[in-house]
C-alpha angles and dihedrals in degrees: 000000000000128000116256112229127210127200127187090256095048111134095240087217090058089043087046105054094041079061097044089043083052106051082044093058106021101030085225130061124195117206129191129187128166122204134022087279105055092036081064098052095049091053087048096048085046091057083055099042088053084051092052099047097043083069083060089047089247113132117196136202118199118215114199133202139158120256137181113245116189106221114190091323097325128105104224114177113238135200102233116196119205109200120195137168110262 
């Protein structure tokens, strides 16, 4: 399962059906944002993905945590979101 990554510019209804397609194959979605503008845009794209599954009767809960990501030789510090179903 790969890791879903979310930039500041990401369309939240295309974020928020790769979670939902996710969930619906793997049972369990990781996403990553760095920055206060893509961490908006992956809670607003979970808001969308809840909406999505609950058609399908799966309701889901997100644990977040910080993690450290190495981008081209630097340590930036992530927002990782793990999605499961409830």
């Amino acid at each position: 399962m790969d890791v879903i990554k979310v930039k500041a510019n990401s369309r939240t209804a295309a974020v928020a059906g790769a979670i939902a397609g996710v969930i619906r194959e793997h049972k369990k979605a990781e996403v990553q944002a760095i920055g206060a503008g893509a961490v908006n845009q992956a809670v607003k794209a979970l808001v969308l993905a809840k909406g999505y599954l609950a058609e399908d009767n799966i309701a889901i809960v997100a644990i977040p945590e910080f993690v450290d990501v190495d981008i081209e030789g630097k340590v930036r510090t992530a927002i990782k979101l793990t999605i499961e179903p409830r």
